[in-house]
mmCIF file of the N, C-alpha and C atoms, coordinates in Angstrom:
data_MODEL
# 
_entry.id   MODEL 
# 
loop_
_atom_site.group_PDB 
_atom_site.id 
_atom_site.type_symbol 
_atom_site.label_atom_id 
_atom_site.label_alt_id 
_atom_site.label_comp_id 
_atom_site.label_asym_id 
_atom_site.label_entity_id 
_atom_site.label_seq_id 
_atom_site.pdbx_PDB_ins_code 
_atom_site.Cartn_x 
_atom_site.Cartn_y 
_atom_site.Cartn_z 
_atom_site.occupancy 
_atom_site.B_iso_or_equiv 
_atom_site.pdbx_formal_charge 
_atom_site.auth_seq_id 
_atom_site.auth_comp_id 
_atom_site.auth_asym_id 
_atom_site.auth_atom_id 
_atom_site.pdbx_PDB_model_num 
ATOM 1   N N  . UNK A 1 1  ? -35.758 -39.250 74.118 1.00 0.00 ? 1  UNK A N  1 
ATOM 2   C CA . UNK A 1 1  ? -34.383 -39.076 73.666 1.00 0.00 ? 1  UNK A CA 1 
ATOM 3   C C  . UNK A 1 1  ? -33.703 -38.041 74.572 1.00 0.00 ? 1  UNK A C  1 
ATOM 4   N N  . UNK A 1 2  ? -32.536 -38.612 75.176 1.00 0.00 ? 2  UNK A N  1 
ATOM 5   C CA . UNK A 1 2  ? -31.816 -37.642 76.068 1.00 0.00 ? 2  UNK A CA 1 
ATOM 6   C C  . UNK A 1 2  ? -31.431 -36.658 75.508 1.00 0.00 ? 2  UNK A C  1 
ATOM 7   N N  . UNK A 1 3  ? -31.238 -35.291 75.857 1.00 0.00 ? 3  UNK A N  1 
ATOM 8   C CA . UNK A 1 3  ? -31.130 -33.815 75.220 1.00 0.00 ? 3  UNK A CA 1 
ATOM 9   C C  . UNK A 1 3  ? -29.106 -34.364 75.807 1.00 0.00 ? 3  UNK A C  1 
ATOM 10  N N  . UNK A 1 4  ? -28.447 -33.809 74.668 1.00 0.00 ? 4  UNK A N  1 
ATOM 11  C CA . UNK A 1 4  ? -26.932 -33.156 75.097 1.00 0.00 ? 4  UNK A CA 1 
ATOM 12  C C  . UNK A 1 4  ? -26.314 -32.046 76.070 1.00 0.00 ? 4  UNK A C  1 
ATOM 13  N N  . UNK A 1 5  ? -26.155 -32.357 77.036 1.00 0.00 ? 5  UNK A N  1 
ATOM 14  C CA . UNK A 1 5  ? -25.369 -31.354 78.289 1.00 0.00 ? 5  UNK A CA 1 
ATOM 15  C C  . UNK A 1 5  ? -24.464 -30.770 77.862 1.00 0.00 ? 5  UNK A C  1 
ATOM 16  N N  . UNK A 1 6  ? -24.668 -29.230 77.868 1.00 0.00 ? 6  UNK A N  1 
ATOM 17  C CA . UNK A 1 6  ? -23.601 -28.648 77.087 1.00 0.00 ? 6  UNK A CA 1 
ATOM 18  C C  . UNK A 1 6  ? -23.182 -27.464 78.661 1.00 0.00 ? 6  UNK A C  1 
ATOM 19  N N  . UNK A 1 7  ? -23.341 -27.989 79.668 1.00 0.00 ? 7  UNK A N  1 
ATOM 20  C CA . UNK A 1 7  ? -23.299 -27.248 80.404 1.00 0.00 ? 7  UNK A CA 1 
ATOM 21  C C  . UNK A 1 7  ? -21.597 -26.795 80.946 1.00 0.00 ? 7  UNK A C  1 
ATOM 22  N N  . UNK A 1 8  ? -20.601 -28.242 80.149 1.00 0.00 ? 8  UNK A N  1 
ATOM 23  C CA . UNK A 1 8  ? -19.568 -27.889 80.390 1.00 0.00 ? 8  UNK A CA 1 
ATOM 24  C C  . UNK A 1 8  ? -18.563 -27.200 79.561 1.00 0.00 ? 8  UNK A C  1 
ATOM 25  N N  . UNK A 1 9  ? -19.070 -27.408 78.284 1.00 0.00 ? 9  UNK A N  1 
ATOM 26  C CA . UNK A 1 9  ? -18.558 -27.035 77.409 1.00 0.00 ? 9  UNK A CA 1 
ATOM 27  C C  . UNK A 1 9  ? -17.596 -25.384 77.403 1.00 0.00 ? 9  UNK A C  1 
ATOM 28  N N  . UNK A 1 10 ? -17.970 -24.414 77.992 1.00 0.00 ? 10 UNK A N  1 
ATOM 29  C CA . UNK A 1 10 ? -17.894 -23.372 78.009 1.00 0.00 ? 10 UNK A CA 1 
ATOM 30  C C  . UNK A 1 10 ? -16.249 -23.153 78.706 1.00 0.00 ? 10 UNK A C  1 
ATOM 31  N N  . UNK A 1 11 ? -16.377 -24.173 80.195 1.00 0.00 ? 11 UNK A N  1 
ATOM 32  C CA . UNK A 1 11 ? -15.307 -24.289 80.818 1.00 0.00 ? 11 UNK A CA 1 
ATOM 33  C C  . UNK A 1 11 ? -14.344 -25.256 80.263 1.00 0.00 ? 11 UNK A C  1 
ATOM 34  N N  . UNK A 1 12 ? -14.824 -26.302 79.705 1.00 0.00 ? 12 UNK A N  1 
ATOM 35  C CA . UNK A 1 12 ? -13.509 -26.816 78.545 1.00 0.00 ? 12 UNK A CA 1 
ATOM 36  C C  . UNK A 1 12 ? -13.025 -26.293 77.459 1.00 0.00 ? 12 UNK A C  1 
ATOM 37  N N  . UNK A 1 13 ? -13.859 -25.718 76.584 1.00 0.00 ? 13 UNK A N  1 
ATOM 38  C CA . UNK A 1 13 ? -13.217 -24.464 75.684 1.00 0.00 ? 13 UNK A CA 1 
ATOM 39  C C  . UNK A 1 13 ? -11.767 -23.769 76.338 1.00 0.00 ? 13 UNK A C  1 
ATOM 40  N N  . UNK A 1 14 ? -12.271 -22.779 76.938 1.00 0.00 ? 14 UNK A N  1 
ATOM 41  C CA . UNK A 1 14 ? -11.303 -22.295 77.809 1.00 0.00 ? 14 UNK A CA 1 
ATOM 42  C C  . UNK A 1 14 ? -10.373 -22.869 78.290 1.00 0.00 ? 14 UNK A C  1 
ATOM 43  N N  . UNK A 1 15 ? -10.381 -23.685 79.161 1.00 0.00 ? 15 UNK A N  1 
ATOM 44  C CA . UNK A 1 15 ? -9.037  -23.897 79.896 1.00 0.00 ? 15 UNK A CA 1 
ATOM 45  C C  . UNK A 1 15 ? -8.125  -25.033 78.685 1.00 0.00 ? 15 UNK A C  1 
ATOM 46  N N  . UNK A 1 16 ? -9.069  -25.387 77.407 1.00 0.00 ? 16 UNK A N  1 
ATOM 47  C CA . UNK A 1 16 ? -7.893  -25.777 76.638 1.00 0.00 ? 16 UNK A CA 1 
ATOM 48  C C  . UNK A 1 16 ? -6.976  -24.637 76.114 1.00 0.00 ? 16 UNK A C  1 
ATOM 49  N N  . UNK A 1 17 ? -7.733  -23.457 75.707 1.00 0.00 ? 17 UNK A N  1 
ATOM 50  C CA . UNK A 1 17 ? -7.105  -22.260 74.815 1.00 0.00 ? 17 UNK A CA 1 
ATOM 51  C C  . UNK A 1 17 ? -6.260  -21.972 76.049 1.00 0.00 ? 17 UNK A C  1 
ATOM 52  N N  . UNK A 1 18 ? -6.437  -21.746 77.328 1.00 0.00 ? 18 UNK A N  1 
ATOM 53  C CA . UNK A 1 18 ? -5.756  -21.676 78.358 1.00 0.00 ? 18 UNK A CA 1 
ATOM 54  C C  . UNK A 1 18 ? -4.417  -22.590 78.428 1.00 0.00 ? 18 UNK A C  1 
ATOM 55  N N  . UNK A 1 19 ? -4.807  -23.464 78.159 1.00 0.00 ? 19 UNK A N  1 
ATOM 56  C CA . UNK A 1 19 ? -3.254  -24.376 78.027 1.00 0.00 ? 19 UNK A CA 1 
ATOM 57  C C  . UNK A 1 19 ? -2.536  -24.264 76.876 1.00 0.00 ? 19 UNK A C  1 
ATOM 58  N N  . UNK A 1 20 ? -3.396  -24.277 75.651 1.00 0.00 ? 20 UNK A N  1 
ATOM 59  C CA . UNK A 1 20 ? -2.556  -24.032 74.509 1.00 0.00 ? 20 UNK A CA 1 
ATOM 60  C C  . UNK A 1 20 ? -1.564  -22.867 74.172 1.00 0.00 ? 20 UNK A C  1 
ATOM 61  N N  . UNK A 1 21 ? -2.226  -21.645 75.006 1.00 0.00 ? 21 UNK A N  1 
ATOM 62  C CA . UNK A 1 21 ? -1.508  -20.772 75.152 1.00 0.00 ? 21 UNK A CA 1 
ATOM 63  C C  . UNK A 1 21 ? -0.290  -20.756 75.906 1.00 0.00 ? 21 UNK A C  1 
ATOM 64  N N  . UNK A 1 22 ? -0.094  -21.536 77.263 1.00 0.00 ? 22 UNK A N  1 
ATOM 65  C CA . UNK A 1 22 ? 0.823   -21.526 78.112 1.00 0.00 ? 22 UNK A CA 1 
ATOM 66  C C  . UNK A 1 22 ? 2.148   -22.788 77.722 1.00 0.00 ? 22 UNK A C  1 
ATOM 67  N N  . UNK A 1 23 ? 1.508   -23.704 77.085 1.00 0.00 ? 23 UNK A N  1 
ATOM 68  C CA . UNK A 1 23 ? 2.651   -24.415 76.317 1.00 0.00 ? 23 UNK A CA 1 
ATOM 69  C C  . UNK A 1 23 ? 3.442   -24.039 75.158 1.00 0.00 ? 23 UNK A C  1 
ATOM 70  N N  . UNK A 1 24 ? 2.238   -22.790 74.265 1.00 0.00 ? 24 UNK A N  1 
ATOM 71  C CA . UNK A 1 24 ? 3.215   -22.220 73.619 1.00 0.00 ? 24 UNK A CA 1 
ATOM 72  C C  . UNK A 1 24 ? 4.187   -20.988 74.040 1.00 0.00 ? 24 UNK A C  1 
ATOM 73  N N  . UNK A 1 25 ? 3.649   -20.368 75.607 1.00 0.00 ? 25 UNK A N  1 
ATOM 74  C CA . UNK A 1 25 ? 4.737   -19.610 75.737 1.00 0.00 ? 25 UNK A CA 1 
ATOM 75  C C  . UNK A 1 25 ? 6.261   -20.080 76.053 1.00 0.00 ? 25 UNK A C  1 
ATOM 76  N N  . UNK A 1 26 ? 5.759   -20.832 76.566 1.00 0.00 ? 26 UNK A N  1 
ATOM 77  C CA . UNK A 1 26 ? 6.825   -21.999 77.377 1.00 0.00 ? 26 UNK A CA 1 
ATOM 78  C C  . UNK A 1 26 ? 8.117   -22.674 76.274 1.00 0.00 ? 26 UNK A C  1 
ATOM 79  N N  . UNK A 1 27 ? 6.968   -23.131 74.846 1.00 0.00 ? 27 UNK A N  1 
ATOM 80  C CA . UNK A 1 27 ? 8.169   -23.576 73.695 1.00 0.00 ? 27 UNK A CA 1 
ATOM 81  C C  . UNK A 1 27 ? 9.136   -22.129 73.479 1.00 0.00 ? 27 UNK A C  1 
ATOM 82  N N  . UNK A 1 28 ? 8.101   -20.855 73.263 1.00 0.00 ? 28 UNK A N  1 
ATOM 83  C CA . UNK A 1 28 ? 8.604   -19.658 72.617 1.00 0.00 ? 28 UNK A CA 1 
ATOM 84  C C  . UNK A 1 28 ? 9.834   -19.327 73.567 1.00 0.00 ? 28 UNK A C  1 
ATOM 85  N N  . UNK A 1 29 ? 9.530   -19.260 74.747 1.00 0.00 ? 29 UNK A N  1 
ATOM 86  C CA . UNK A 1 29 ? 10.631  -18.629 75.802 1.00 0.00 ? 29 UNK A CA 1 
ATOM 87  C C  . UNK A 1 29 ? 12.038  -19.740 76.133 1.00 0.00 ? 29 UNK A C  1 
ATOM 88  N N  . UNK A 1 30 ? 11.754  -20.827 75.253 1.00 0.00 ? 30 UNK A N  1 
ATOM 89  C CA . UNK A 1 30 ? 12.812  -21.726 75.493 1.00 0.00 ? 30 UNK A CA 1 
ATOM 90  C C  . UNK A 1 30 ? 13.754  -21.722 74.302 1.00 0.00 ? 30 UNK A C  1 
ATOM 91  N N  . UNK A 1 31 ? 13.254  -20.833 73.041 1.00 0.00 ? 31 UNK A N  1 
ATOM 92  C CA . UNK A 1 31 ? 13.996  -20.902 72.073 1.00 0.00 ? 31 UNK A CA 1 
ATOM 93  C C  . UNK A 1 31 ? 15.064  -19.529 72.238 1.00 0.00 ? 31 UNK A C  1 
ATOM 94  N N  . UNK A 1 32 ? 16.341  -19.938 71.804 1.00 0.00 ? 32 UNK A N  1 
ATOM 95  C CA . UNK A 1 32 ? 17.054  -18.798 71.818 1.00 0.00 ? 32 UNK A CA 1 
ATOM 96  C C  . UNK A 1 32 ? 17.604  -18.047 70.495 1.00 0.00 ? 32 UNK A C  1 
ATOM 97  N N  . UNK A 1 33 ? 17.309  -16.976 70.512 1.00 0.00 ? 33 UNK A N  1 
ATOM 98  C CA . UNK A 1 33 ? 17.448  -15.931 68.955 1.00 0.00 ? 33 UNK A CA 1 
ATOM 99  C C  . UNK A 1 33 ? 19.009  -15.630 68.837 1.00 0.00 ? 33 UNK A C  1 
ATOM 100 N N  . UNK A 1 34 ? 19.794  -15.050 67.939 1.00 0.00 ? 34 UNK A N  1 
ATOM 101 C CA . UNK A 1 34 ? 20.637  -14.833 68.045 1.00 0.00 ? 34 UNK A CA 1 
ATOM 102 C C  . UNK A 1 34 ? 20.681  -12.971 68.631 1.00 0.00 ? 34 UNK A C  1 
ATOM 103 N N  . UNK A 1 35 ? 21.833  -12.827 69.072 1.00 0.00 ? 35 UNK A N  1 
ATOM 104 C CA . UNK A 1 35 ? 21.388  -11.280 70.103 1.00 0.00 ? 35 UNK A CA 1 
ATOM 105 C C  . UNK A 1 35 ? 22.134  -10.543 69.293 1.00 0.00 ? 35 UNK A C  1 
ATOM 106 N N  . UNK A 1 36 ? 22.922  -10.560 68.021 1.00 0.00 ? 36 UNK A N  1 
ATOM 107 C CA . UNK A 1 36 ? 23.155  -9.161  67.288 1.00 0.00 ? 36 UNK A CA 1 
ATOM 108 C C  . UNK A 1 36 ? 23.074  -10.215 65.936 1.00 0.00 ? 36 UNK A C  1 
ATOM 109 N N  . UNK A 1 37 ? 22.116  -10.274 65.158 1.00 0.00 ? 37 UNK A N  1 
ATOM 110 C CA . UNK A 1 37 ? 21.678  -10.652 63.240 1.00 0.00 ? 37 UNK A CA 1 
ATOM 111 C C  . UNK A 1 37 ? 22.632  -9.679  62.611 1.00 0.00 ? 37 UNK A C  1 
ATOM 112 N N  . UNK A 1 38 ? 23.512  -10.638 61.472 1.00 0.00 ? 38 UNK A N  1 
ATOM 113 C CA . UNK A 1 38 ? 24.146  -9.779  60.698 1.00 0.00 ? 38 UNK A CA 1 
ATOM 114 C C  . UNK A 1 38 ? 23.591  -9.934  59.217 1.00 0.00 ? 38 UNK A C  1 
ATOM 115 N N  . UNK A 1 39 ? 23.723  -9.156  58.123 1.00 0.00 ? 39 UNK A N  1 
ATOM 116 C CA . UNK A 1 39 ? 23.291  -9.298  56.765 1.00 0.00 ? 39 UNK A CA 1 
ATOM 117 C C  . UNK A 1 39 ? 24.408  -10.235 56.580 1.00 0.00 ? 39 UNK A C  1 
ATOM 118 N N  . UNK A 1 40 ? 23.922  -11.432 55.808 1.00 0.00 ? 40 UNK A N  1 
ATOM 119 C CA . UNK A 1 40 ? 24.782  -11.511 54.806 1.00 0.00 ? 40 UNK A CA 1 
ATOM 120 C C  . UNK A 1 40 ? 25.301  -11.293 53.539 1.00 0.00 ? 40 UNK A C  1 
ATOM 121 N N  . UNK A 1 41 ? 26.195  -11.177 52.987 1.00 0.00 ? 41 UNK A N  1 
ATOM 122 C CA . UNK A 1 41 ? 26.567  -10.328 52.187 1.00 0.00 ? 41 UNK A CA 1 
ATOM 123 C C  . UNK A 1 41 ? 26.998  -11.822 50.808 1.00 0.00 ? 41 UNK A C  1 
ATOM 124 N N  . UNK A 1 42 ? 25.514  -11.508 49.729 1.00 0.00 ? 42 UNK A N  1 
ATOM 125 C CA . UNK A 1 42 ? 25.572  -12.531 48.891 1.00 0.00 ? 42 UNK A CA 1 
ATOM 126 C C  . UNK A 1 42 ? 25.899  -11.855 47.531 1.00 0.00 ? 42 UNK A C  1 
ATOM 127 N N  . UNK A 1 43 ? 27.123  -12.397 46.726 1.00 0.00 ? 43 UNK A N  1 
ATOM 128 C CA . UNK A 1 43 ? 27.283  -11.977 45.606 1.00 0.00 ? 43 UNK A CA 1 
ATOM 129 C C  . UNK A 1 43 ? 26.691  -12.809 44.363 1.00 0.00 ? 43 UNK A C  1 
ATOM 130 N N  . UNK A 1 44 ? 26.086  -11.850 43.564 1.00 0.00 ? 44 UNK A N  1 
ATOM 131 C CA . UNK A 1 44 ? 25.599  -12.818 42.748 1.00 0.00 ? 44 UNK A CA 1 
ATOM 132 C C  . UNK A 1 44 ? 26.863  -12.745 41.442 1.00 0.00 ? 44 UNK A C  1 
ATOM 133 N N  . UNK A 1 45 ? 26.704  -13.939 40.944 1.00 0.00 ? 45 UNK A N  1 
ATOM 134 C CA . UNK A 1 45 ? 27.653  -14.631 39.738 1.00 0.00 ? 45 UNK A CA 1 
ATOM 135 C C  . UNK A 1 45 ? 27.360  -14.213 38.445 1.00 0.00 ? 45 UNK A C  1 
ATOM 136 N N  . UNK A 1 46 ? 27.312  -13.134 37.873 1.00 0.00 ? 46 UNK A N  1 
ATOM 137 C CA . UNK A 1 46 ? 27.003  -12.386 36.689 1.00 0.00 ? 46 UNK A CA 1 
ATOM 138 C C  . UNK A 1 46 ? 27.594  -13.399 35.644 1.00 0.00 ? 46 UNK A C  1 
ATOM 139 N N  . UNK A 1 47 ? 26.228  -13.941 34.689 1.00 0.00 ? 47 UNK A N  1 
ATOM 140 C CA . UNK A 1 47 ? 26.354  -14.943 33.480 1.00 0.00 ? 47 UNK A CA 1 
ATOM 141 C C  . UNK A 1 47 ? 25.807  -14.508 32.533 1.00 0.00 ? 47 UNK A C  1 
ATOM 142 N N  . UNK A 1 48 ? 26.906  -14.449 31.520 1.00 0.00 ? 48 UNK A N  1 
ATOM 143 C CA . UNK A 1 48 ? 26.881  -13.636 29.870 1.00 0.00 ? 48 UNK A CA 1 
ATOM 144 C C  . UNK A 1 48 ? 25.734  -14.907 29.005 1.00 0.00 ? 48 UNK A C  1 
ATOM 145 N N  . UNK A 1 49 ? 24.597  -14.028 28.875 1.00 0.00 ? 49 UNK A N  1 
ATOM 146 C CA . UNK A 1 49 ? 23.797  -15.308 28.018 1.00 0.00 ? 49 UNK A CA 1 
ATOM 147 C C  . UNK A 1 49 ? 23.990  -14.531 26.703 1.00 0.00 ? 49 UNK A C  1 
ATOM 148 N N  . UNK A 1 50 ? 23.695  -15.697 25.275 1.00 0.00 ? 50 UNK A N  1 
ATOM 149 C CA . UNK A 1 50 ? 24.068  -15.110 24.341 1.00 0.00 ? 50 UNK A CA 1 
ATOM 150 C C  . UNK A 1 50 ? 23.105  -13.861 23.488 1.00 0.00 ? 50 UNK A C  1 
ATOM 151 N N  . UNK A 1 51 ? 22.091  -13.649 24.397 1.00 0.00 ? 51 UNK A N  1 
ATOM 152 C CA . UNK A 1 51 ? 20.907  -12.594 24.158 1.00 0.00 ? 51 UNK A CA 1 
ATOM 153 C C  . UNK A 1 51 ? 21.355  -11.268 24.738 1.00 0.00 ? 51 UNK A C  1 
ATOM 154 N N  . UNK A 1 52 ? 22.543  -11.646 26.048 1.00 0.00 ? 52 UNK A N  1 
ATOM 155 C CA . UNK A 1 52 ? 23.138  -10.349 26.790 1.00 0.00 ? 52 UNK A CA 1 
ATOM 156 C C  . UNK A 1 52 ? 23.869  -9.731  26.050 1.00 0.00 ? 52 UNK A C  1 
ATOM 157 N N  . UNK A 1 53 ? 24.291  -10.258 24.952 1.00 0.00 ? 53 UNK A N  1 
ATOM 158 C CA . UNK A 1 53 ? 25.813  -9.331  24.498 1.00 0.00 ? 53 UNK A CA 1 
ATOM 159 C C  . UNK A 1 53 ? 25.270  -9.124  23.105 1.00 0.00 ? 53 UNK A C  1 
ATOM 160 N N  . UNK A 1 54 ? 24.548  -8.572  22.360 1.00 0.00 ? 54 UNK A N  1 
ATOM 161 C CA . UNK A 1 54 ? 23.969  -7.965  21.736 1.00 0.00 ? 54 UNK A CA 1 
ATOM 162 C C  . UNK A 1 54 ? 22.831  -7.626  21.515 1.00 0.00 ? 54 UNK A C  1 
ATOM 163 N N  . UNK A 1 55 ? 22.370  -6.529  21.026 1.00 0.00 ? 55 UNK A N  1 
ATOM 164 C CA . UNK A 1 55 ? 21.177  -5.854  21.142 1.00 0.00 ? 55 UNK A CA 1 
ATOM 165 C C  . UNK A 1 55 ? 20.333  -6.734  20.200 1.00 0.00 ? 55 UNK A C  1 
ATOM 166 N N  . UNK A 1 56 ? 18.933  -6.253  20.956 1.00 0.00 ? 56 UNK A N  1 
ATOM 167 C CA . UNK A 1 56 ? 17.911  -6.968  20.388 1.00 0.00 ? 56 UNK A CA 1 
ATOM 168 C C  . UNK A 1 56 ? 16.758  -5.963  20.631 1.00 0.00 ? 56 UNK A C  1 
ATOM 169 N N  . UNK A 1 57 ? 15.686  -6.035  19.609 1.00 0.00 ? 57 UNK A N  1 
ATOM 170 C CA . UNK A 1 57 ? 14.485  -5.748  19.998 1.00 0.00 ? 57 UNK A CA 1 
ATOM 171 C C  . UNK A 1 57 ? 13.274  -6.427  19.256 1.00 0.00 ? 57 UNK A C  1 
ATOM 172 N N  . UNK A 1 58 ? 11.890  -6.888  19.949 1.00 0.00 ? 58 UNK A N  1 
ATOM 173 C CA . UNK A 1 58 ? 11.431  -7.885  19.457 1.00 0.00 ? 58 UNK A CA 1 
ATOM 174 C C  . UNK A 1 58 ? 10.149  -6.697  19.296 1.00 0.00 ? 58 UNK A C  1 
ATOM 175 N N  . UNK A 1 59 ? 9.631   -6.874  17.971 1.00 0.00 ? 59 UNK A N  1 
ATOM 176 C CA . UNK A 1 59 ? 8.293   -5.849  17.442 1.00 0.00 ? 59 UNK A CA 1 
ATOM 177 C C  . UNK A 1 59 ? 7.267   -6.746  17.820 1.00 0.00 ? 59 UNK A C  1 
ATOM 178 N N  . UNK A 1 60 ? 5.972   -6.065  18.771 1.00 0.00 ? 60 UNK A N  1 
ATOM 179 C CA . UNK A 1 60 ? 5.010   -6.390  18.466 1.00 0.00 ? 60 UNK A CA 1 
ATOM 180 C C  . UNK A 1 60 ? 4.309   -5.983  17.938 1.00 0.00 ? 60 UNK A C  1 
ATOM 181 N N  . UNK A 1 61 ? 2.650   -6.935  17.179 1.00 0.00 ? 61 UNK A N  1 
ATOM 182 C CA . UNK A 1 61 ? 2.419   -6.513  15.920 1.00 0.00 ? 61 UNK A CA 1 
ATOM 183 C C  . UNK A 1 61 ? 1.497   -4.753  16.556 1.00 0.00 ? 61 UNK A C  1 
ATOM 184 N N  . UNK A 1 62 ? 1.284   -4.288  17.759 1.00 0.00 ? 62 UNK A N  1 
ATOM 185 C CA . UNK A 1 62 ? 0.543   -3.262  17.868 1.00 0.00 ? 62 UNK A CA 1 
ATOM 186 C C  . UNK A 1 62 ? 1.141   -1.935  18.031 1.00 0.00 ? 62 UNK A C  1 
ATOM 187 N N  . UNK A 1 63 ? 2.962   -2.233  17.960 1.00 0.00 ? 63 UNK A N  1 
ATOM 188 C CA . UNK A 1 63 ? 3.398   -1.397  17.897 1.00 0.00 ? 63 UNK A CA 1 
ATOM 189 C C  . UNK A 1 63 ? 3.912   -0.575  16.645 1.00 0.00 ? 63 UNK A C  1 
ATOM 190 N N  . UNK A 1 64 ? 3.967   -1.806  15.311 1.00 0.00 ? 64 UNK A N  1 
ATOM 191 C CA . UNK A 1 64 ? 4.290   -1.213  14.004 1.00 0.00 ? 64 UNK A CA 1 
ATOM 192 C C  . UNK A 1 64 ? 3.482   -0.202  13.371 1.00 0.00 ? 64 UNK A C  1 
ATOM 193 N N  . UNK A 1 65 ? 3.843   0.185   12.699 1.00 0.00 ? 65 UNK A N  1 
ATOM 194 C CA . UNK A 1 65 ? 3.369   1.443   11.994 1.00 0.00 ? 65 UNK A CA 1 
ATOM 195 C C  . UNK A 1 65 ? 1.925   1.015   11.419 1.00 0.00 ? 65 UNK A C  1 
ATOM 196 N N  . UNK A 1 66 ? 0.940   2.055   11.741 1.00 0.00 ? 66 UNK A N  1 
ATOM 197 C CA . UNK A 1 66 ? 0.221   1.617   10.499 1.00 0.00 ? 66 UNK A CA 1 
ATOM 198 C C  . UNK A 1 66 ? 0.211   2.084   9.147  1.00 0.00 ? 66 UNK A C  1 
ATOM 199 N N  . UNK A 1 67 ? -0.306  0.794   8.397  1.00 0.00 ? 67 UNK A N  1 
ATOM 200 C CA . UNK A 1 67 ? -0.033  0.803   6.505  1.00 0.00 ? 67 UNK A CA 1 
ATOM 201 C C  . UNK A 1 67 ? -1.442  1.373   5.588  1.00 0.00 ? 67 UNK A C  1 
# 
């Protein structure tokens, strides 16, 4: 039974990570960022639920007194 030649393996590893790397610099350096980011400025829409406009408080049972 023929044994597996792994004698190349070492140099194909590499020069793929070698390429994978250089095609992704290539996508990265082709994309363009914007050159001054501003915040945007989001207002949120304040909505009266009917739990907001009067008080409430809900007892749990470990907080009541003990009897």
């Amino acid at each position: 039974m023929p044994q597996l030649d792994t004698s190349t393996w070492f140099i194909n590893i590499v020069s793929m990570i070698l390429t994978l790397f250089i095609v992704f610099q290539l996508k990265i350096s082709k994309h363009s960022y914007p050159t001054h980011p501003e915040a945007k400025t989001t207002k949120m829409a304040k909505r009266l639920t009917p739990w907001e406009s009067k008080w409430t408080k809900i007892y749990s049972p470990l907080s009541l007194p003990q009897q």
